[in-house]
N, C-alpha and C positions, 0 to 999 in steps of 0.2 A: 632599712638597709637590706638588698637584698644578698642570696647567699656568698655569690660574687665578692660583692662588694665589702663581706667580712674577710672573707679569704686572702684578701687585699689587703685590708688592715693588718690583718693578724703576721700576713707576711712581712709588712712594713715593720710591724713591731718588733717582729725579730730578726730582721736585717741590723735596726737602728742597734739590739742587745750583743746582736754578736760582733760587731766591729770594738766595742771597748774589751767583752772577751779576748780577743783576738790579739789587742793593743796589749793585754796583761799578762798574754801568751809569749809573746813577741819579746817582753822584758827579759830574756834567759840571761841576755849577755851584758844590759847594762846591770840585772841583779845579783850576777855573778861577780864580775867584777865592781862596780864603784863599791856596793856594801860596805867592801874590805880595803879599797886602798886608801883610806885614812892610815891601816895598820898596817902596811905594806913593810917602813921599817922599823917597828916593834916586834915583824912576825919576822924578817932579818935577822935580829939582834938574839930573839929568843931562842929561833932553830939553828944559832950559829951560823948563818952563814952570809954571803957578800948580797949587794944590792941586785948585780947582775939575776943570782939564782932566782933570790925574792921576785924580780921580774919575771922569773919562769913560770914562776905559781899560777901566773896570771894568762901569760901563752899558751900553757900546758891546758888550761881551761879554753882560750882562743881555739887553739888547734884540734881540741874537740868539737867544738862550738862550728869549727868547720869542714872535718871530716863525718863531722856528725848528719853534716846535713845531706850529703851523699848517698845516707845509708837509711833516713827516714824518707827524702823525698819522693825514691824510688816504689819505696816502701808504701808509700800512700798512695802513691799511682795504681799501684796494684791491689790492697787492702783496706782504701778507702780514708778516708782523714782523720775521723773520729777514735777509732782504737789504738793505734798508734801514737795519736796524742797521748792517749789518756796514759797508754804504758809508758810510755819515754815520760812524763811530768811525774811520774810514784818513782822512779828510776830516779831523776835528779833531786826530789828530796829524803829518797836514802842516801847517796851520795855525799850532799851534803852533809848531814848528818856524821860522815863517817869521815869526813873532812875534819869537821871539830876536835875527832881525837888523832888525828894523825905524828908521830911520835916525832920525827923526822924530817924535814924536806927533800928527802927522795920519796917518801910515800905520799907526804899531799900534791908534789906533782903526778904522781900516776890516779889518785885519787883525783883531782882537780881534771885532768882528761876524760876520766868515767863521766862526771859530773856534767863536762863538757858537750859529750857526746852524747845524754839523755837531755840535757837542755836545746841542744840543737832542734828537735824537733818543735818545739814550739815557735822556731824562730821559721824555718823551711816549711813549715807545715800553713802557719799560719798565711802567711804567700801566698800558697798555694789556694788556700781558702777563698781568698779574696779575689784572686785569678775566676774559681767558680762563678761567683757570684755578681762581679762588676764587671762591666767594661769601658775602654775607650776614658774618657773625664772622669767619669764615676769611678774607676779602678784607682787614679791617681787620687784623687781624693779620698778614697779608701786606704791607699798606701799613708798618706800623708795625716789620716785619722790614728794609724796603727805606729807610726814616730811618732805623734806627738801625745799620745797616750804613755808609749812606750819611756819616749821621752819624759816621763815625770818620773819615771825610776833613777836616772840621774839624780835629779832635783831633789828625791825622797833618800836617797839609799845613804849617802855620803853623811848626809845628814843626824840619819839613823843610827850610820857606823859610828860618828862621832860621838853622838849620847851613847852608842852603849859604851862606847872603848872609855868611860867616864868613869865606869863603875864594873866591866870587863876585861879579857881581852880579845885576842883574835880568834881565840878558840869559841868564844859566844857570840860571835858574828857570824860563825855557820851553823851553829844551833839557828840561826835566826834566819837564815838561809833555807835553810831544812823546813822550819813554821812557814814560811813564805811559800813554799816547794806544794807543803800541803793545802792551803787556802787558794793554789794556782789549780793542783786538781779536782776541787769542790767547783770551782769557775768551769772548768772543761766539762765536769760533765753534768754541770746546770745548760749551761748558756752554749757551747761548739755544737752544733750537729752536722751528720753526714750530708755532704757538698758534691759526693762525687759516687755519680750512677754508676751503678755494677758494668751497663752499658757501655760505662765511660771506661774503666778500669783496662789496665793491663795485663796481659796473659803473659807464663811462658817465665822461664827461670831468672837465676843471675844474668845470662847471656843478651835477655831482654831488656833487664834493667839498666846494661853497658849499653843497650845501642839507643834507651833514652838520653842517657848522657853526654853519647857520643852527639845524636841528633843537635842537641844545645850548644855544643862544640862548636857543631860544622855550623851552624847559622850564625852568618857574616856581624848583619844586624844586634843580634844577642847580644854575641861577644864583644861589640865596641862600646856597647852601654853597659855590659858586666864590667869588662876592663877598667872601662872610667872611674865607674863607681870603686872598683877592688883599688886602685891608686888615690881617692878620692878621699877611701875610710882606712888606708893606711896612714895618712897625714890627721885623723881626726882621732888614731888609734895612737899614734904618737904620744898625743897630748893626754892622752889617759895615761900610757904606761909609762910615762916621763914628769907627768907636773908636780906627783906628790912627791918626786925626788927635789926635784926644782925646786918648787915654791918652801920645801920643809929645810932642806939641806942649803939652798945657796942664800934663799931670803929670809929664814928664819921665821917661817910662817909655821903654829903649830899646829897637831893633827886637828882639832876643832877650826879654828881655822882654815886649816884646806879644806875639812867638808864644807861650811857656808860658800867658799869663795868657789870649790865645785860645784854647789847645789846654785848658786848662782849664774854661772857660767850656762849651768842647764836648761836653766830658763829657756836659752837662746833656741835650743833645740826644739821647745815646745813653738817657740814663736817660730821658727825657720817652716814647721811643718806646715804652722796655721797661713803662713806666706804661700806657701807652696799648696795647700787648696782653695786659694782664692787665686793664683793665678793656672790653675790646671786647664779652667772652662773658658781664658781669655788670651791666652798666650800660648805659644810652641812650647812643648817641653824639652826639645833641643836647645832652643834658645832661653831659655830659662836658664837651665844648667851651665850654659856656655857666662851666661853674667856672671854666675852664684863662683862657678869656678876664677874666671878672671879676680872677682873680691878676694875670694881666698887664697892667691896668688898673694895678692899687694898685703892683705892680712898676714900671711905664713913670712913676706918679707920684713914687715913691722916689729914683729916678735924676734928674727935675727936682731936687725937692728939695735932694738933693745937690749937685746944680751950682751954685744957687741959693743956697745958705746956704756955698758953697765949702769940703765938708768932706773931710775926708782920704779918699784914694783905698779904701781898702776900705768906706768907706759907698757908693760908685760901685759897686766889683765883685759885693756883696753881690746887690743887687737886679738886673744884670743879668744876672748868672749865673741869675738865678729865670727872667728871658724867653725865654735863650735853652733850658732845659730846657723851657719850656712851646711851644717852637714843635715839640719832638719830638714835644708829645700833638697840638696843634693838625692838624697835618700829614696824622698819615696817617689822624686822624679823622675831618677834614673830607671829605678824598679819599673816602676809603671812603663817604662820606654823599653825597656828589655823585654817583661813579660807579656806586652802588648806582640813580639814578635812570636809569640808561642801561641799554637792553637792547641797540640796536644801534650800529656808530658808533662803540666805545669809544674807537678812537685819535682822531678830530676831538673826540671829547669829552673826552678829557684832555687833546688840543692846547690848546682852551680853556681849559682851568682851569689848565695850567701860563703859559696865556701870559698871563692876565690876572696873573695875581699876580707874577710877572715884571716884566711892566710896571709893573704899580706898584711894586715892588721899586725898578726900574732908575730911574725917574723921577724920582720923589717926594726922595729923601734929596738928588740932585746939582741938583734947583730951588731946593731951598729952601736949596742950600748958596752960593750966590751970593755972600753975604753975608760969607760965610768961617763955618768950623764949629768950633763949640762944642762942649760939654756942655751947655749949656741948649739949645741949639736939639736936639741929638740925644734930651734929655728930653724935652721938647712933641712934637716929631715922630714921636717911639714912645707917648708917652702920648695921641695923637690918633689915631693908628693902630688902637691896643686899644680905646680907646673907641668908635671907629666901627663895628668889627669887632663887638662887642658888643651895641652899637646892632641894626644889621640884625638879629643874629638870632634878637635877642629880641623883637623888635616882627615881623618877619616870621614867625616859630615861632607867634605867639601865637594865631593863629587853628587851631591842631591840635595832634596829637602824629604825625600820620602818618608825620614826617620823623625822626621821633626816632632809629630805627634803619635802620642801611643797607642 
């Protein structure tokens, strides 16, 4: 073999290492969140207060998880990938940590935002990485490696939450949260390395880092595959910060319980992602997504249904199981279709796209849960979602096919 031809290998070999990095990186927001919504109302009950607040705990982590990424993308563009990881992952398992004893829930939500706002960057950053490194098929299939890796922190977390909350409670599920935080930093700085040439980097203050954001803005293309997606993972965020009420409260499903019937649901994610790179090198990724969203359309109406006609709990799991495998293809197809429109910038440009869809994530499910939450309302709320997500991007798509592949 000659020198070449090691140089090669060796690259190979740590291309193949750092996308499950990447993928463990990437876990911030399902291991934020699912860990703990087994205990979602135990941690109600305890901190006094209503289901609406308890769903706060969850947003307030959301809405950092999206302003978060704002503030590291930038961040990376200019200071390169690797340090910024590393600090923002020792940031979110002290956080943690400090979650556990929070006395109140006024303080674990402001604690849960910290938390939010240092896990952010392994979600934006990680993007970013992969932008570096792939392109065109390869990127998408890189996307679609980092959901469906990612995607097993559903599958694991709920799971996990349930055993411990067996012999726990919510306050040992961010101790556990915090252990997690730390074996995520030992990952970062074995296996991430720097992706992004000084060459490459950003000069030049705050004022520069506004006018990559803006740049992402103004790019037509960008914004109608971020948009998609942000209406896309509002409907798939739904069903997170809405089914342990549902399934616990209206069908008397208990916390053990909801984690298997989560951690099962999850599956779908891991399968939606493995769909989604095997059609990346054969298929349009417009037209991909335009199916995936149609299904989720007729799915998000299933689950109304259900609720509506009040039918026994597996006409409920049937069709949300189909959503949440379709947020796997959604995901890192869309990605791939947005970030394919960026040549420079890539972290403000995936700061973007994870923050928009974040936010609507975070928002949308705890406004309109005011009310107190249902199954019919978590029906309409996801089956409004898909349709709108739908909407855009077939009425925006219509005027070409340019977009079609990333």
């Amino acid at each position: 073999m000659t020198g070449r031809d090691a140089a090669a290998a060796a690259n190979a070999r740590s291309r193949r290492s750092l996308l499950p990095a990447l993928g463990a990186l990437s876990a911030f927001g399902p291991l934020s969140m699912d860990l703990y919504i087994p205990a979602l109302p135990q941690l109600g009950h305890d901190l006094a207060t209503t289901d609406a607040l308890a769903q706060v705990t969850m947003s307030a982590c959301l809405i950092g998880l999206a302003l978060g990424q704002l503030l590291w993308g930038p961040i990376s563009d200019r200071y390169g990938r690797r340090r910024p990881m590393l600090w923002a992952v020792a940031g979110f398992a002290i956080a943690s940590l400090a979650c556990a004893f929070a006395p109140t829930v006024g303080i674990l939500i402001a604690i849960r935002l910290v938390q939010g706002l240092c896990g952010a960057a392994g979600m934006a950053i990680a993007r970013a990485v992969v932008h570096d490194v792939f392109e065109g098929a390869e990127a998408t299939a890189g996307f679609a490696t980092l959901t469906a890796i990612s995607g097993a922190a559903p599958v694991l977390a709920p799971l996990l939450g349930g055993l411990l909350l067996s012999f726990t409670n919510w306050h040992g599920l961010f101790v556990a949260l915090a252990i997690i935080g730390a074996a995520l930093l030992v990952v970062a700085v074995l296996f991430v390395p720097e992706t992004l040439h000084a060459a490459e980097r950003t000069t030049g203050g705050l004022g520069n880092d506004l006018r990559g954001i803006g740049a992402a803005l103004a790019n037509g293309p960008f914004m109608v595959f971020a948009i998609t997606l942000g209406l896309a993972t509002a409907g798939f965020f739904t069903y997170l910060q809405m089914s342990s009420f549902v399934l616990q409260n209206e069908y008397g499903v208990t916390a053990q319980g909801f984690a298997l019937i989560f951690a099962v649901n999850s599956v779908g994610i891991v399968l939606g992602a493995r769909l989604s790179r095997r059609l990346a090198r054969s298929a349009g990724g417009r037209r991909i997504v335009l199916w995936s969203l149609s299904l989720g359309t007729a799915a998000a109406a299933a689950v109304l249904l259900s609720a509506l006609l009040g039918s026994a709990l597996p006409w409920l799991l049937a069709p949300l199981f189909l959503l949440v495998a379709l947020h796997g293809v959604n995901n890192p197809t869309l990605t791939a279709l947005a970030l394919g429109r960026i040549r420079r910038g890539a972290g403000s440009a995936s700061a973007v796209l994870g923050t928009l869809a974040a936010l609507l994530g975070a928002l949308v499910p705890p406004l309109l849960s005011r009310a107190g939450v249902s199954a019919t309302l978590m029906g309409w709320t996801m089956l409004a979602a898909f349709a709108c997500a739908l909407l855009v991007l077939a009425v925006a798509g219509r005027g070409g096919r340019s977009t079609d592949r990333p």
